[in-house]
N, C-alpha and C positions, 0 to 999 in steps of 0.2 A: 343477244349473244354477242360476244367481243371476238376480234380476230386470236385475240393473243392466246383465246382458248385453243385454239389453232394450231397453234405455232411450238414447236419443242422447246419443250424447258430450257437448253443447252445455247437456243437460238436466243431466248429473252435475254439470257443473261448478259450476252453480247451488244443487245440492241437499246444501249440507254437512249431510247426516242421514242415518241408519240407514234404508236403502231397505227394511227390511225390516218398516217403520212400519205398524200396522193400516191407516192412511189409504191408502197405498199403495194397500191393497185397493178401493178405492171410485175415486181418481184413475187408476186403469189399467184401465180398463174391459174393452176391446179383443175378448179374446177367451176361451173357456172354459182353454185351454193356458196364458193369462198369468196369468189368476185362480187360478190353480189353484198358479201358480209363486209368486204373490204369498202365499197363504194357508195354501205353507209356509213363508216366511220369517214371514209373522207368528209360528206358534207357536215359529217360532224365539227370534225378538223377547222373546214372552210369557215362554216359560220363562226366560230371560235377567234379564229385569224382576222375575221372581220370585226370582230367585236374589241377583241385588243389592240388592231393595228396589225401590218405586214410585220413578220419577221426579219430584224436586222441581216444584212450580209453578214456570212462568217468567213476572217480572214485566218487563212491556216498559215503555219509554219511552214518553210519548203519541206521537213523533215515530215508532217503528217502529212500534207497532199499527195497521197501515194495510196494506189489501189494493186492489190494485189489479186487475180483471177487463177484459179486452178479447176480448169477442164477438165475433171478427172474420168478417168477412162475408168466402169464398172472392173469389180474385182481385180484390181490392182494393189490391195492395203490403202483404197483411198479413204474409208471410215477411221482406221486406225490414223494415219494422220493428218484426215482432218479434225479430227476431237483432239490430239495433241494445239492445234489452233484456238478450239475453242475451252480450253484449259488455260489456254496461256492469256485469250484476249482483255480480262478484266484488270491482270496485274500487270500489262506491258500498254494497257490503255488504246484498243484499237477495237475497231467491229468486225465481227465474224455475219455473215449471211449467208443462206442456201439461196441459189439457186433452182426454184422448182417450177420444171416445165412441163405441160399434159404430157403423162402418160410416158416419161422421162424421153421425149424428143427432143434426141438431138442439134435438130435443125431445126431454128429460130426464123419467123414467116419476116418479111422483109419489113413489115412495120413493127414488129416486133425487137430485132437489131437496131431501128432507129431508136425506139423506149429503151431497150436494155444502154445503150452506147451514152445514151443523154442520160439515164438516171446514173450509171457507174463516174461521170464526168462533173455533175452537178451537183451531184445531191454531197456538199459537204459536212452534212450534220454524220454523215456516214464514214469519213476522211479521219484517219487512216483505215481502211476497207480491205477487209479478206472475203471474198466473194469465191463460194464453191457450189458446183453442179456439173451436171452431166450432159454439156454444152460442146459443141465443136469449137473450133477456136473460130474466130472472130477478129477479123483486121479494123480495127479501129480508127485507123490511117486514113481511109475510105469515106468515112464519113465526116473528112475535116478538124476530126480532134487534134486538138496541137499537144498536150499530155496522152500518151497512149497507157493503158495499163503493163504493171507488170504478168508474164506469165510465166508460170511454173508447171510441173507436170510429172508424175510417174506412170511408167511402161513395166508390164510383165514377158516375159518368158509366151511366148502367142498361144500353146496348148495347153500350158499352164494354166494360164486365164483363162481358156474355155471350159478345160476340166471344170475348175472350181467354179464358173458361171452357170456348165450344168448343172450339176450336185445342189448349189444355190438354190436353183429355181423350182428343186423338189424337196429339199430339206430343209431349208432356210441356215441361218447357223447361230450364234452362242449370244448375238448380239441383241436380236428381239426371238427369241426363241417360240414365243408364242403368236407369233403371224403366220397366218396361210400363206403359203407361195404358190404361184400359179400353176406348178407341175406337182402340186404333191398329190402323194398316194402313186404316182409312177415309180416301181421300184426298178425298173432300167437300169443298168450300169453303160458308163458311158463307153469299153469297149463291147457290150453288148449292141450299144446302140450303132457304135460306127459299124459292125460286123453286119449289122440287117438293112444298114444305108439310111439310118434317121435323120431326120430335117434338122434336129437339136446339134446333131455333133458332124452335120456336113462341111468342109472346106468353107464353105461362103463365110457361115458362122465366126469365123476367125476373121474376117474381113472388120476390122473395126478400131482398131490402135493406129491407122493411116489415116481414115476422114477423119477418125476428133482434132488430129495434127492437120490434116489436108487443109480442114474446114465448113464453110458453106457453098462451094462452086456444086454444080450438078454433080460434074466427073470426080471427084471427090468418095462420092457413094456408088461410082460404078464397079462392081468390085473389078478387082483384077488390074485396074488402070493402071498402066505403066505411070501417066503424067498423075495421077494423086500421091503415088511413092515419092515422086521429086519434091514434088511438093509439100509434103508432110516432113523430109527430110527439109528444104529451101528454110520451113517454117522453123523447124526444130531449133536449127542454126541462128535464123538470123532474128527471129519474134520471142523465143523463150528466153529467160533469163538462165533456166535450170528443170533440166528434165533428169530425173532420178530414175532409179530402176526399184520394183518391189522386193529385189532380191538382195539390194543393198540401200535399204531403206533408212537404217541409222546413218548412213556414213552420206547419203540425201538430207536428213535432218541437222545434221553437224555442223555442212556447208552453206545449208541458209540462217544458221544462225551465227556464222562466221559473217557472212556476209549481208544481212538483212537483219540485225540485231533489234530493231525499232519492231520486229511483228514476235521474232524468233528466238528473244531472249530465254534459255531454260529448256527450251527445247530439247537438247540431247540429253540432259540429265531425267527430264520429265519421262520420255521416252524410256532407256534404260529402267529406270526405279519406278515410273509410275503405274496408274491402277490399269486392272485387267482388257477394261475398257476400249486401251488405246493396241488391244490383242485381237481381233476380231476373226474368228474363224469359220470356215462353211464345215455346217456337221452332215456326218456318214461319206463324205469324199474316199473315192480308193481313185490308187492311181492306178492310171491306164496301162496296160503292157505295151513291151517293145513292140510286139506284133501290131498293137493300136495308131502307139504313134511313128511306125514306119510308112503306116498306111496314109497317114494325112501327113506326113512329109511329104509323099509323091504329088502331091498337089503344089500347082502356082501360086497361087492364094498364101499356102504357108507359107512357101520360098518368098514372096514378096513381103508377109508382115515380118517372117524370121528377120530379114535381111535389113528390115528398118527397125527392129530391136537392137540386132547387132550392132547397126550405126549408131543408136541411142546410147547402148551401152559403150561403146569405143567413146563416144564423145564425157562422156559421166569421167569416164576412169580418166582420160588425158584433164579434166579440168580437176578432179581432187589430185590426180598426181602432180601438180605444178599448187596446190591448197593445202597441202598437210604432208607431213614426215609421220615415219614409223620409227619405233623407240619399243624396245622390247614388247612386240606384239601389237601394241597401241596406238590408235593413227591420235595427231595433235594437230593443231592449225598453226601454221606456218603464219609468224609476227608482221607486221609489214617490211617488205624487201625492197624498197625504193625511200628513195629521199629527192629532195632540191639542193643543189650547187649551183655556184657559178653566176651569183646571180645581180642581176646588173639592171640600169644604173647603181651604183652603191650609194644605200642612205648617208646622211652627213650624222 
């Protein structure tokens, strides 16, 4: 049996390389049966390698030695665009990869972060690299690397995101419409649920767009923590390149193809005109009544993820508003606004 049976169609198409790469073994986490598939193809690999001779060093261009990492936070529109990425990566010439960790844990065991840090930094057959999962962020800085990754990210609306995560978990939605989810056959609605005090639609639950920006420190997952809010904001700021919101998720896709044209070219138009696909929706969702979400505003937990949306979103809108003008209704991207004068010694 081969890994590649394994692996999404969507994913091959991406991965012009011998699946049967050691890295393989570290990026397919999954389960004992995969690892186990992956670690005979390595010695496949190895003997192969030995039999040809080592593989030449490969020297990149500054322009493709560039890893891009998007953390995505569940139910955010993060399916929707990341298959905009993996639509674009054969014609803009770059790899797409998941990220897949047991049982989608967040938080990566600490020799685990040294594999992930060394395979994203090394492995140039991978260069230039769009790397996506359901990962907290990760300081790369920490571990010595002198190139850190780019990071990117979108945030929802905090009850927003819960709604649709519960409804999720019992109905699945339009994307694999024929997978079990773990709650189904619960017909619960989720104001029913917050009304009887259910575990699914508690305060805590919304605790979770802060640690993926927090990270990996403990306090991070405490919920409530005053110092993981700082720090998920600290992060936002000064480690992402561009954290988007779900709610303006084109005018997110526009901006990094404004300015990341080498992964993003096509992007907004793909987006706009392209197939259903890049639409992904949770089916039988109702939304919640006022009376619902009055009740889980009176919580800290909201007040704290609301208030780090907010920020997200203040900072979204101040950096497209200084990125694009409007013109009868239509945002455009603003040409470049700077130049060099002045400038001296003067050639002969």
């Amino acid at each position: 049996i081969k890994l590649t049976e394994f692996l999404q169609p969507h994913l091959l198409q991406c991965l012009n390389f011998q699946i049967g790469d050691p890295y393989v073994e570290i990026l397919y986490f999954s389960s004992l049966t995969e690892r186990a598939i992956a670690r005979h193809e390595v010695r496949e690999i190895e003997q192969r390698h030995t039999v040809d001779g080592p593989r030449q060093d490969v020297t990149l261009d500054e322009e493709d030695d560039v890893v891009i990492i998007y953390n995505r936070v569940p139910k955010t529109a993060s399916t929707s665009f990341t298959n905009i990425a993996y639509d674009l990566c054969a014609k803009n010439k770059y790899h797409v990869l998941h990220i897949n960790t047991t049982k989608n844990n967040p938080v990566m065991s600490l020799q685990d972060q040294v594999r992930f840090v060394k395979n994203v930094t090394s492995w140039k057959e991978m260069k230039p690299g769009f790397y996506h999962g359901h990962i907290s962020y990760l300081d790369f800085a920490k571990f010595g690397v002198k190139k850190k990754p780019i990071y990117i990210n979108v945030i929802r609306d905090p009850i927003e995101r819960l709604v649709s995560y519960y409804y999720f978990l019992r109905f699945g939605d339009d994307y694999r419409p024929g997978l079990r989810r773990r709650k189904q056959g619960d017909k619960k609605t989720f104001d029913e649920c917050v009304a009887a005090g259910g575990s699914d639609c508690a305060p805590e639950k919304l605790w979770l767009q802060i640690p993926f920006f927090c990270g990996h420190s403990s306090e991070c997952w405490n919920v409530g923590s005053r110092w993981a809010l700082e720090q998920a904001k600290y992060n936002l700021i000064n480690e992402y390149f561009l954290v988007g919101v779900t709610e303006e998720l084109e005018d997110f896709i526009m901006l990094l193809e404004a300015a990341l044209p080498r992964f993003f070219r096509g992007a907004t138009e793909l987006y706009r005109t392209g197939k259903k696909s890049h639409l992904r929706k949770t089916t039988e969702k109702k939304l919640p009544t006022k009376e619902t979400i009055a009740k889980l505003q009176q919580s800290e937990i909201w007040k704290m993820e609301n208030e780090f949306y907010e920020f997200a979103l203040e900072q979204f809108q101040f950096v497209r508003a200084h990125a694009v003008r409007e013109k009868d209704g239509e945002l455009y991207i603003l040409a470049q606004n700077f130049f060099y004068e002045k400038i001296y010694p003067k050639s002969n």
